[in-house]
C-alpha atoms as one frame of an Amber mdcrd trajectory, in Angstrom:
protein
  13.544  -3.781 -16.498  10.980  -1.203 -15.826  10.580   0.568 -12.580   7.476
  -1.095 -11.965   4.855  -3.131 -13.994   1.351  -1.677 -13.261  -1.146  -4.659
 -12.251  -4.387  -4.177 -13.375  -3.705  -1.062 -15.607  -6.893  -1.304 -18.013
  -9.368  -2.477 -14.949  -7.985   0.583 -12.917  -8.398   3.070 -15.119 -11.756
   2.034 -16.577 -12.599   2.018 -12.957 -11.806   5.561 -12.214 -14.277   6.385
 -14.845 -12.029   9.877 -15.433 -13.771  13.183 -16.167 -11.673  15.103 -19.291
 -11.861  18.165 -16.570 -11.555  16.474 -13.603  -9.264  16.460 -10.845  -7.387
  13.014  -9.989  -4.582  11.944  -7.156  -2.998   8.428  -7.778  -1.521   8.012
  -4.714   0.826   5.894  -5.220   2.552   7.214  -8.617   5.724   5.084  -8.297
   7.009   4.177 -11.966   4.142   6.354 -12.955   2.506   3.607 -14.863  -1.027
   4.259 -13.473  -0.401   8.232 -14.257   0.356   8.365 -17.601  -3.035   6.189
 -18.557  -4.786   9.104 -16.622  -3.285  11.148 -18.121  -3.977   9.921 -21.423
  -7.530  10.482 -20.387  -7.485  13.814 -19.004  -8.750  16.660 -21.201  -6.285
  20.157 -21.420  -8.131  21.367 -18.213  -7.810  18.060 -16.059  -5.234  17.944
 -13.255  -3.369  14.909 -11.580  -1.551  15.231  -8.419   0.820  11.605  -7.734
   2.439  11.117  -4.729   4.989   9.289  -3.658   7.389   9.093  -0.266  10.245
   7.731  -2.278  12.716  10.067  -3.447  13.783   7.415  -6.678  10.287   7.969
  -8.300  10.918  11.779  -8.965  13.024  10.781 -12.415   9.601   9.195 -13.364
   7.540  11.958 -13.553   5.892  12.885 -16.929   6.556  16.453 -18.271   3.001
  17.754 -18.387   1.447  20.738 -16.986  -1.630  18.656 -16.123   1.031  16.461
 -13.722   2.354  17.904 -10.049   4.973  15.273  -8.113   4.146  15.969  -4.332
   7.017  13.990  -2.489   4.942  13.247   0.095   3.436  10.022   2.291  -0.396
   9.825   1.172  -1.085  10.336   4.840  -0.648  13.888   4.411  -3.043  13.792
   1.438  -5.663  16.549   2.696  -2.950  18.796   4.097  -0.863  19.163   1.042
  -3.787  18.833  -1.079  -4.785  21.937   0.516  -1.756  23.916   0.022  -2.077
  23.439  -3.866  -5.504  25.189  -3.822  -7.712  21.706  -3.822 -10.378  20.125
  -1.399 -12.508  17.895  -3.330 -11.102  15.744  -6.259 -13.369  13.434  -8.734
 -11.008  10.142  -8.438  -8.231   8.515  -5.929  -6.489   5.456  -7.134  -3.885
   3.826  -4.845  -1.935   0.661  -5.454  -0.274  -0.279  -2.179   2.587  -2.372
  -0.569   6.126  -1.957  -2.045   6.873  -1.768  -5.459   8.576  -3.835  -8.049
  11.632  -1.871  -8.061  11.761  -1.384  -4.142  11.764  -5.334  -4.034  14.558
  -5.365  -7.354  16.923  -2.842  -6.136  19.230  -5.243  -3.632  20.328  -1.589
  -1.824  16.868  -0.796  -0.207  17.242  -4.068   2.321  13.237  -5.139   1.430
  14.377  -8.764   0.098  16.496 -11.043   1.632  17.730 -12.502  -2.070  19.953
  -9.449  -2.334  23.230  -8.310   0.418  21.925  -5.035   1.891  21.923  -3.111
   5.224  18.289  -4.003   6.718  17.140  -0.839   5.738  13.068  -1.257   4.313
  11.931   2.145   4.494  10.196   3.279   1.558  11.689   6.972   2.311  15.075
   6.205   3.155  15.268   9.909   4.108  12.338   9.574   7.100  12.562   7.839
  10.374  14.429   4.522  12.020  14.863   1.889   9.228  14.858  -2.027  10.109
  18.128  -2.218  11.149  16.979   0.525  14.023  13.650  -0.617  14.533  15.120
  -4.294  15.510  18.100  -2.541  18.044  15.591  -1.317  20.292  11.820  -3.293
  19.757  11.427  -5.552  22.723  10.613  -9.376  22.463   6.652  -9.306  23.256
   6.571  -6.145  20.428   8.449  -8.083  18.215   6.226 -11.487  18.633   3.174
  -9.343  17.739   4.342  -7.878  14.819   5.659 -11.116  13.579   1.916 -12.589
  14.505  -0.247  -9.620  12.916   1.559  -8.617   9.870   3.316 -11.668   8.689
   0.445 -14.158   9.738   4.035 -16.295  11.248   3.076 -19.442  13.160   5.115
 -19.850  16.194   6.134 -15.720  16.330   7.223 -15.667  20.035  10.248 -18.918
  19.127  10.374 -16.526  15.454  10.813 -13.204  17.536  13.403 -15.239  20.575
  15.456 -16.060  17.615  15.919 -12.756  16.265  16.129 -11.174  19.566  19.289
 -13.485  20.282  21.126 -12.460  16.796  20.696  -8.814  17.643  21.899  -9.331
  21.351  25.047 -10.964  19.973  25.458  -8.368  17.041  24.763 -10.121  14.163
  21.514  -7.968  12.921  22.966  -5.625  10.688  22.502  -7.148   6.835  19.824
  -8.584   5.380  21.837 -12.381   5.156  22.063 -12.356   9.138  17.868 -11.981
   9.609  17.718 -14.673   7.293  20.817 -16.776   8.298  19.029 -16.620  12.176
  15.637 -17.968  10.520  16.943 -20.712   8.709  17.028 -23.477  11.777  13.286
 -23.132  11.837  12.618 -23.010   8.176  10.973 -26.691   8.310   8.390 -28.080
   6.460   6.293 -26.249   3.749   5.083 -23.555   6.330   8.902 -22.903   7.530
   9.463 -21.759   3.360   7.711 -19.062   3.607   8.990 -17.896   6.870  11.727
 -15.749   5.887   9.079 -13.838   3.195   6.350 -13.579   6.019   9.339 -11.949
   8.923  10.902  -9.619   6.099   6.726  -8.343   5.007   5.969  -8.280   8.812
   8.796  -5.820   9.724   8.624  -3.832   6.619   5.169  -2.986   7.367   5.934
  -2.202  10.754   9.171  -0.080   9.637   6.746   1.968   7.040   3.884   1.804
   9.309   1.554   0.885   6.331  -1.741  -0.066   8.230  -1.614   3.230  10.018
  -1.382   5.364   6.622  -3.502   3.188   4.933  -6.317   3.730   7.472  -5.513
   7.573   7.287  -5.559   7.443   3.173  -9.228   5.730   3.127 -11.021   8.076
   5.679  -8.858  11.215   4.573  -9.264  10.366   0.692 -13.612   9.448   1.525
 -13.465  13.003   2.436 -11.493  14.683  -0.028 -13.821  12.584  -2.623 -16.719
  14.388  -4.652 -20.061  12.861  -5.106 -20.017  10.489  -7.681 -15.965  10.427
  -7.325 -14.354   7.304  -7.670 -12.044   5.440  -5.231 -10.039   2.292  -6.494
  -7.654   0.504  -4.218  -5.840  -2.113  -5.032  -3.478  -4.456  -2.102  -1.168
  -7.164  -2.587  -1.868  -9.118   0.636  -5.248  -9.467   3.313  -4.048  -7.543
   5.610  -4.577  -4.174   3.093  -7.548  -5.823   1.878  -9.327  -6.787   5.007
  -9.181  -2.876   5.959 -10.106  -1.974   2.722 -13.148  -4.042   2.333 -14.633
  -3.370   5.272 -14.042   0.638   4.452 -15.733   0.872   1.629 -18.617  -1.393
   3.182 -19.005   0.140   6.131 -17.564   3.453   5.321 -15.870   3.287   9.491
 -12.585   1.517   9.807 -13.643  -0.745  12.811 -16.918  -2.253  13.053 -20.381
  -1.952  11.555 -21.687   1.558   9.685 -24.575   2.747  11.976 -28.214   1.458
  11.614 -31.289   3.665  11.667 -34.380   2.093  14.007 -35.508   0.256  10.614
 -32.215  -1.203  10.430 -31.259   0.499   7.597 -27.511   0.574   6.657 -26.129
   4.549   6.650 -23.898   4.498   3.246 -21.281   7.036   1.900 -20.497   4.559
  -0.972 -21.806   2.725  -3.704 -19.632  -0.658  -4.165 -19.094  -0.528  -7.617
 -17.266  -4.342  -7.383 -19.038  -6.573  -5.056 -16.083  -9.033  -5.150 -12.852
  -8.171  -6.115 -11.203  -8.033  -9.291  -7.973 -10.793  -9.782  -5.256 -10.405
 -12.553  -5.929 -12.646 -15.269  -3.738 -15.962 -15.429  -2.704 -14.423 -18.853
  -1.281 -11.085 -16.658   0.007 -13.396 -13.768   2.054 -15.234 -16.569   3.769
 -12.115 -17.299   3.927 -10.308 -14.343   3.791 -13.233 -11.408   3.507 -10.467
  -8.941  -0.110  -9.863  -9.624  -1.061 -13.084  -8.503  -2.191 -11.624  -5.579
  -3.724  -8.064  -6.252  -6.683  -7.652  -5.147  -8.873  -4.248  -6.960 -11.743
  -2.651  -5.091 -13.572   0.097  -6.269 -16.477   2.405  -4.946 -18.211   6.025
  -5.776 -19.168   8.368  -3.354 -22.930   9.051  -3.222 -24.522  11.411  -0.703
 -25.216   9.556   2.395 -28.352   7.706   2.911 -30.170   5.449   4.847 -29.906
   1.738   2.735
């Protein structure tokens, strides 16, 4: 099995619309999948920078001088960016959410088909994992998680009965989260209940709204006119924030408006509508059923 199966390889990279001398970042490098196409791009003077947060993906990197690892959260993007000499790159690419192998590898707690301490941090070497996070988040902070990133109906009954199983003791492995859902798994919606509490607290664990926002105004920056900036998330959450980015170039709210009404842009929206994996793809990789590519160049700001 490989590390992880790159969704949309052929769209992203015709996307990025790579310069031979330019200088990349795929944020996300992971099984390096979406690097080594750059790569295969990049002329002798080009330069990619991946990062990745997870310590796993380092026997993954590709030994090329035009390639630099930086074991890093793509929050930190400009400030480590800046350390290596660079302030302006031609191209981000970022394919969020967990990966295929964080999901496979029963250890890392993120799926509650395999035994594992409730772990879910996609640095197991930074901050509180689940197991933590649930010892000490109180009921009305659990409920809203529960309610904004997992989209559960009924989170406050959801959040009581997970509160209960860590005030008796029995929130330690990844069976006893799902072993205290299962009484109100009923009906089609109570199927997907254990998938929606397990993405709800890994997001919250990882933070991954918070360094998402941080990536798309940091990276917008960091971006070079006519630069490229593809995105692709796994669930609406990621894509609701990235839509309205790249439409509005502000994370909340509307871009401003001159007195004519006119729109102030920072992008060009180089897909109107996002691009979908192919039912051909899907068949072989069922995970990119429901990835969701966005891309945009920068263009010097105007009045639209």
């Amino acid at each position: 099995m490989t590390y992880h199966d790159p969704v949309l390889l052929d769209a992203c990279i015709q996307h990025l619309h790579i310069q031979p001398h330019g200088i990349y970042v795929d944020a996300t490098f992971g099984g390096g999948g979406h690097s080594r196409a750059i790569l295969d791009q990049l002329g002798p003077k080009g330069k990619l920078f991946g990062f990745d947060q997870d310590p796993e993906t380092s026997k993954n990197a590709p030994d090329d001088a035009r390639f630099q690892l930086l074991p890093f959260n793509f929050e930190h993007i400009t400030r480590i960016l800046r350390l290596h000499k660079v302030t302006a790159v031609d191209g981000i690419l970022a394919d969020l959410g967990v990966s295929s192998h964080q999901l496979d590898e029963g250890s890392r707690g993120f799926s509650f088909r395999h035994h594992a301490e409730l772990d879910m941090r996609m640095n197991p070497q930074s901050g509180p994992g689940a197991r933590e996070w649930l010892e000490t988040v109180t009921w009305e902070q659990l409920a809203q998680t529960l309610r904004e990133f997992g989209d559960v109906h009924q989170a406050g009954r959801v959040a009581t009965a997970i509160i209960q199983a860590r005030d008796a003791g029995q929130m330690t492995w990844t069976e006893d989260l799902y072993e205290c859902l299962q009484p109100l798994g009923k009906g089609p919606r109570g199927k997907k209940l254990p998938a929606q509490v397990f993405q709800a607290i890994r997001i919250a664990v990882n933070r991954e709204l918070a360094v998402l926002d941080s990536l798309l105004v940091d990276g917008s920056n960091l971006l070079k006119t006519g630069g490229r900036y593809v995105v692709m998330s796994y669930h609406s959450l990621e894509d609701r924030r990235v839509k309205r980015f790249f439409k509005e170039g502000v994370l909340e709210g509307e871009a401003a408006r001159d007195d004519h009404g006119r729109r102030y842009e920072i992008f060009d929206r180089i897909t109107r509508k996002p691009l979908v994996a192919s039912q051909e793809e899907i068949a072989i990789n069922p995970r990119a059923r429901s990835a969701k590519l966005r891309v945009v160049e920068k263009i010097e700001p105007t009045w639209g």
